[in-house]
C-alpha positions in Angstrom: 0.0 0.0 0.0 2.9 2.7 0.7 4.3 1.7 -3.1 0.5 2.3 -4.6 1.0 5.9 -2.8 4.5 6.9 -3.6 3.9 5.7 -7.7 0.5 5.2 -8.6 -0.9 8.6 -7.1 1.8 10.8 -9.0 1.3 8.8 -12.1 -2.5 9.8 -11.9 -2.0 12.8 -11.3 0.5 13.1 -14.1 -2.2 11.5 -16.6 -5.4 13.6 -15.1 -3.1 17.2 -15.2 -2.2 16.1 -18.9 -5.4 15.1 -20.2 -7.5 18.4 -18.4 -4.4 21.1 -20.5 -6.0 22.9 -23.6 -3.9 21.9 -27.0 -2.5 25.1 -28.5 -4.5 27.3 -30.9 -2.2 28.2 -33.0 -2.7 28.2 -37.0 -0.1 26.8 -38.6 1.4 28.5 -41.4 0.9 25.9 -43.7 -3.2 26.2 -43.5 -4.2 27.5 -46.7 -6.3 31.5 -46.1 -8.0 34.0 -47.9 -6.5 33.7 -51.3 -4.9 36.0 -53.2 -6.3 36.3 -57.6 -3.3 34.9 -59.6 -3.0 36.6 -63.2 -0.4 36.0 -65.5 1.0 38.5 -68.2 0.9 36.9 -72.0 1.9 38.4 -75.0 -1.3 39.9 -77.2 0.7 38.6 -80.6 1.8 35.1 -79.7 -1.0 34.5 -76.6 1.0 31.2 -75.7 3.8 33.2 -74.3 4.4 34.8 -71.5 5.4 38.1 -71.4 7.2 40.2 -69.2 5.8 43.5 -68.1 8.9 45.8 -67.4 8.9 48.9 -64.9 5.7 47.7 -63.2 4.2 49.5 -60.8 0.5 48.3 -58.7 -1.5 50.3 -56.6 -4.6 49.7 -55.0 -6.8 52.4 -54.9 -8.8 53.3 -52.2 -10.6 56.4 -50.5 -7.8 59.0 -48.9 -4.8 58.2 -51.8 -4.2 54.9 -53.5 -1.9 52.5 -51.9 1.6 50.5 -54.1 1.0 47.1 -53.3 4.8 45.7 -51.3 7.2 44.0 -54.0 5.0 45.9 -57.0 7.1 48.9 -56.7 8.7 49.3 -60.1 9.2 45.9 -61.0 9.8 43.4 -64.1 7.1 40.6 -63.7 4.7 38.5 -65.7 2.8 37.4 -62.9 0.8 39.3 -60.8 -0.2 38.0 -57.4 -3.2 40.3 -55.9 -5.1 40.7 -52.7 -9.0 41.2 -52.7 -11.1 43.0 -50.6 -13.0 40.9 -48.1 -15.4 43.8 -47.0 -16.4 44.5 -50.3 -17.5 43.0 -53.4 -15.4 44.7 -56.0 -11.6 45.4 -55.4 -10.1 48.1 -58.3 -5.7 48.3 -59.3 -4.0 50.8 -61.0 -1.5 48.7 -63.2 1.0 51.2 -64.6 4.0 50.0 -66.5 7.1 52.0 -67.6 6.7 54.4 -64.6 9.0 57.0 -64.6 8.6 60.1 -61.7 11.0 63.1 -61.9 10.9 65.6 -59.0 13.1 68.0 -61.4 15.0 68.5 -58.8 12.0 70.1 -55.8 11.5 67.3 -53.8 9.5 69.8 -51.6 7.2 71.0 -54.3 5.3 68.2 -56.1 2.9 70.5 -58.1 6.0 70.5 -61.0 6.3 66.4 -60.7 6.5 64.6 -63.6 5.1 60.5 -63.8 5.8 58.6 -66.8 4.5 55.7 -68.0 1.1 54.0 -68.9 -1.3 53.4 -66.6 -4.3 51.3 -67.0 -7.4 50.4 -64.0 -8.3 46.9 -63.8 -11.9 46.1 -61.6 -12.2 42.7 -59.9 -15.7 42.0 -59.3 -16.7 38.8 -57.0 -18.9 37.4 -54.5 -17.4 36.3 -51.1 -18.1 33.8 -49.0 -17.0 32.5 -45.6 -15.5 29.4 -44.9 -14.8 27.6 -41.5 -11.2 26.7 -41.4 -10.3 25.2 -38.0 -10.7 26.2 -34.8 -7.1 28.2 -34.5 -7.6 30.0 -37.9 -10.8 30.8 -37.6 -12.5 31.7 -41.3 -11.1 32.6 -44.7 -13.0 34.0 -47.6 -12.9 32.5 -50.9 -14.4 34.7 -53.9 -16.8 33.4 -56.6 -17.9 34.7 -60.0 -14.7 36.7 -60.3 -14.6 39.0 -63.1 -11.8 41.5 -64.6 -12.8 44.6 -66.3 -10.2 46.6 -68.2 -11.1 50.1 -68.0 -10.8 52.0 -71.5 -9.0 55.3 -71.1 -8.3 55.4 -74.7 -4.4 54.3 -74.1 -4.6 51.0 -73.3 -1.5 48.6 -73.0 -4.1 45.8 -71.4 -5.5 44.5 -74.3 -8.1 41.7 -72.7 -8.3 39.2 -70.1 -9.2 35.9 -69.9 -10.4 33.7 -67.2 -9.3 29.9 -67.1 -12.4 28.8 -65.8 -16.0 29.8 -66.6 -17.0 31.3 -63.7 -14.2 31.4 -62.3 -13.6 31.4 -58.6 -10.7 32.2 -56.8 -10.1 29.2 -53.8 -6.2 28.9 -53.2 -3.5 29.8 -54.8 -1.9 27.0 -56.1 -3.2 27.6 -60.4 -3.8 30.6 -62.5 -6.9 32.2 -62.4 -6.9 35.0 -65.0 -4.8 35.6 -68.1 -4.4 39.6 -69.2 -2.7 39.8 -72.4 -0.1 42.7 -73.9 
């Protein structure tokens, strides 16, 4: 009986202060979230080929200034990997390639800037919906019916767009969702 106290009861308690602990709730990084709208860049001419897209800049725009988009500040690319909105159902970019800005030389007065370059407005329209993940990660959004409209400012270096499904939806990340050609 003095052995069953001195092992067994620490034991138990062992197994009973094990079994009552919470697991984390932590999402691992791995779990697939709200996806980002993968387009690539193809060449108008030869619409097989991809095409490289050369002094790229991306901005969202938004209400109080439009915003670059990190790793879209002047950059050679023929993919574009692009957040939507998941408060809204329509998320608009500014896709302006060849940008150029000169300050001539007033970096204080920016009514005599200069920007260079082409700039054309792509709209992403979509319906969202919300989708139980796990416990730890809570919910995602995935986006259905996901359409690009290429706005016509008479200057256009976006040509068309095509999506790789019809209606398309945008669920992971892992394929192409859009092509734009130019």
């Amino acid at each position: 009986m003095k052995y069953f106290k001195i092992i067994i009861i620490p034991i138990l308690l062992i197994v009973f202060l094990s079994i009552s602990c919470e697991r984390d709730d932590i999402c691992p990084g791995s779990t697939p979230t709200t996806p980002r709208v993968i387009i690539d860049m193809l060449d108008f001419e030869t619409q097989e080929t991809s095409k490289n897209v050369f002094g790229l800049v991306v901005a969202g725009i938004r209400e109080g200034g439009n915003l670059v988009l990190p790793g879209y500040n002047i950059v050679t690319t023929n993919q574009l990997v692009l957040p939507l909105k998941t408060d809204e159902n329509t998320t608009q970019y500014i896709l302006h390639k060849e940008y150029i800005f000169d300050d001539n030389d007033t970096p204080d007065d920016t009514t005599d800037d200069i920007i260079g370059g082409n700039q054309d407005i792509i709209t992403i329209n979509y319906s969202r919906e919300e989708v139980y993940v796990s416990r730890a990660c809570g919910y995602k959004t995935i986006f259905k019916n996901v359409t690009i409209t290429i706005e016509d400012d008479g200057d256009r270096w976006l040509l068309s767009q095509q999506p790789l499904n019809p209606n398309q939806s945008v669920e992971d990340e892992t394929t192409t969702h859009f092509n734009i050609f130019h």
